[in-house]
N, C-alpha and C positions, 0 to 999 in steps of 0.2 A: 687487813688491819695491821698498822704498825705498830710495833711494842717497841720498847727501848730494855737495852740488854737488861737492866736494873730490874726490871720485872720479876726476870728468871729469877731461877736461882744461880747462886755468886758463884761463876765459871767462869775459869781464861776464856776470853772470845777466839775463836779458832779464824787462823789467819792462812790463807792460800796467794797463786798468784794470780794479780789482776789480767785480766784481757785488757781490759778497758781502762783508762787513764783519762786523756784530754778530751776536751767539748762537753764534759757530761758533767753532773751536777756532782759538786762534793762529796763524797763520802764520808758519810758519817758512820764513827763505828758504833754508835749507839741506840740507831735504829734499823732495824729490819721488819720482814713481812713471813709470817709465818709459810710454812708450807704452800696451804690450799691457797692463799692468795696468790703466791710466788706462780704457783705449779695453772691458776685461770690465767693471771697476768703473760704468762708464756704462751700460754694454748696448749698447753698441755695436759698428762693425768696427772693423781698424785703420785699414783702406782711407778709410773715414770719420771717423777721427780725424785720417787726414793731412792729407787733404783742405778740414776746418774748420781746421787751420791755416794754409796754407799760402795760404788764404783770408779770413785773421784775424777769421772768425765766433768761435772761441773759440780764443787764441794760449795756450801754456805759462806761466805766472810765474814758474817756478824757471828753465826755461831753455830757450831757444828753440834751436833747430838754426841750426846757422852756417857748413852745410857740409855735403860728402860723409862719411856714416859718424860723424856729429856726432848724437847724442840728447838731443827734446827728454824735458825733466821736465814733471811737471803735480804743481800741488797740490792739496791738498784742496777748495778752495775751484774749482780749476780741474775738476775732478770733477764737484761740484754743477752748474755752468753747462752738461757736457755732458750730464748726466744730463736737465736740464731742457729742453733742444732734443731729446734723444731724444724726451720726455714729448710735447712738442708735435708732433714728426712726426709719433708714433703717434695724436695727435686727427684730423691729416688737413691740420693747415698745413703750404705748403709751405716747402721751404729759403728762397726768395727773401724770402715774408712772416715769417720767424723774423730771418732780416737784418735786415731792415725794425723788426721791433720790437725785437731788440737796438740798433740805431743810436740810436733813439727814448728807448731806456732809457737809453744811454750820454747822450745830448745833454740830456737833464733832468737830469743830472746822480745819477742815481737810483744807487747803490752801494752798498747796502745792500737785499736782495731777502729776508731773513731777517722783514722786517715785513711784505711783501708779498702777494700773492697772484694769481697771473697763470691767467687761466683762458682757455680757447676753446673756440668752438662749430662748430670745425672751418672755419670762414671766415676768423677773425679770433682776434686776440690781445689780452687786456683785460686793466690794469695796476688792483687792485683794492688804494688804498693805505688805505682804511677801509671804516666801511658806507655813506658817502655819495659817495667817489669811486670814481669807475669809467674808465678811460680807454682807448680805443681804441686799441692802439699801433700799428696795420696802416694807418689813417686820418689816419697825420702826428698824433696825441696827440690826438686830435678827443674832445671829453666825451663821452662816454653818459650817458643820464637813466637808473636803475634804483630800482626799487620791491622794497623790503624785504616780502616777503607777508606775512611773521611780524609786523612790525607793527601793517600796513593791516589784518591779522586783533583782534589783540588792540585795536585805536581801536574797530572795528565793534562786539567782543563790550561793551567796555566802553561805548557809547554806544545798544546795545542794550539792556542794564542794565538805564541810568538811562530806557529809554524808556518810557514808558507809553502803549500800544497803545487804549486806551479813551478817550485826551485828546481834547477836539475837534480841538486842532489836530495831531492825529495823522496825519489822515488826510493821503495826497496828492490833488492834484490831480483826478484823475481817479476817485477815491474818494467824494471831494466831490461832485461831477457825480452820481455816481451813486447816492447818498445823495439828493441834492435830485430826481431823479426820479422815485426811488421815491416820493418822501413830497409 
């Protein structure tokens, strides 16, 4: 159920920073979604929605609690960030390494994850901002070297082509050798 902040009672709306930025629907600071919806809409409990707050892995933007019997709002954008720590729990990262790469994300200044692509291999968390970067966010932002198969495929078909298997200087090395003993 969305409420608009005016509902509550009259509190600064508590302002964090975005992940999320481009592709995604406006933000409005005047509506959010209480808890229990925020915390189904994720897949998640509430117990663990508290909890990532109250531990500012992922804080409200519409409006943080500020008190007994006080509720936070989450927006849209506040959704997607839990939905994606859900994501990553269920590969097998833990809470502490999912910290770890939100800090990572937040300190590159990265806010905008709608170009992105963050994948894991259940060890680790890789911040994947094209086809040639890949960045290890669990490793303090450490590079990874990664190879595109689809290319190194399509170099070989296409250099295989142009080869001609009959040329002398076709042969390898060891080819060679064995070519000169026979003969």
């Amino acid at each position: 159920m969305a409420v608009t902040a005016h509902e509550a009672v009259n509190e600064q709306p508590f302002v964090a920073d975005l992940l999320f930025t481009d592709g995604l629907p406006a933000m409005d600071d005047e509506v959010g979604y209480r808890g229990a919806v925020a915390a189904r809409a994720a897949g998640i409990t509430y117990r663990q929605l508290d909890y990532w707050a109250r531990t500012e892995l992922v804080e409200p933007t519409v409006r943080g609690a500020s008190g007994s019997g006080s509720q936070r709002l989450y927006g849209f954008r506040d959704i997607l960030v839990l939905k994606l720590v859900k994501r990553l729990l269920d590969t097998g990262i833990s809470l502490q390494q999912i910290r770890t790469a939100v800090e990572q994300l937040r300190a590159a200044g990265i806010r905008d994850l709608a170009g992105t692509t963050l994948m894991s291999d259940g060890a680790s968390v890789y911040l994947c901002t094209s086809n040639d970067e890949v960045i290890d966010l669990i490793s303090r932002g450490q590079g990874v070297f990664g190879i595109a198969v689809g290319n190194v495929l399509r170099e070989v078909e296409s250099t295989l082509v142009e080869f001609d298997p009959q040329a002398p200087d076709a042969l390898d090395e060891l080819a060679a050798r064995r070519a000169a003993r026979t003969a």
